[in-house]
N, C-alpha and C positions, 0 to 999 in steps of 0.2 A: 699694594692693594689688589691688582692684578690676581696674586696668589690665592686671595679670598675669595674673590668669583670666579675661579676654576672650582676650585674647592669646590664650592657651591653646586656649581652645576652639575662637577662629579656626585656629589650626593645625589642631586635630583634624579640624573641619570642611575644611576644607583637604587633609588627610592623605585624607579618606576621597573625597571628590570623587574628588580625583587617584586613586586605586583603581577606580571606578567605570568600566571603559572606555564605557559605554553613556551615562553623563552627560558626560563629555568628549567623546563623537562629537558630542550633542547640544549640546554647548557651541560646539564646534567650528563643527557646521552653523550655529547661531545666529549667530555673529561674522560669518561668510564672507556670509550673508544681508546683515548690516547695513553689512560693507564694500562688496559690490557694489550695495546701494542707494545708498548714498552716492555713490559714482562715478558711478551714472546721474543723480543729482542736484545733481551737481556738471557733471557734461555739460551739461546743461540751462541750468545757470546759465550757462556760460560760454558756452551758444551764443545767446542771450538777452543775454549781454552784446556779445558780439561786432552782432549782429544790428541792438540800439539802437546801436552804435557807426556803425554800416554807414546806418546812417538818420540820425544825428544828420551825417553825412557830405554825404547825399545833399541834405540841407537846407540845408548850407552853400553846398554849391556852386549852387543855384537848381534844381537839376532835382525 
């Protein structure tokens, strides 16, 4: 029964968030932050991989 009044109060909590337009905008900004972090660190990787690739290349052929 325990599980039902979390439940519960996660709705409520839930219920009121979603009410809040000013915690949602801030929720909002937070997300968009962490995905376009992410994209810039996924760029990175992938240019970092491409890069060792491009070198592991140059080594084969003797240059």
């Amino acid at each position: 029964m325990r599980q039902d009044s979390d439940d519960t109060a996660l709705a409520e909590r839930v219920r009121a968030f979603k009410s809040d337009p000013e915690k949602v905008r801030e929720a909002t900004e937070f997300v968009d932050q962490l995905i376009q972090q992410a994209k810039k660190e996924a760029e990175l990787k992938q240019k970092e991989k491409d890069r060792s690739k491009f070198d592991a290349q140059d080594q084969g052929s003797g240059k």
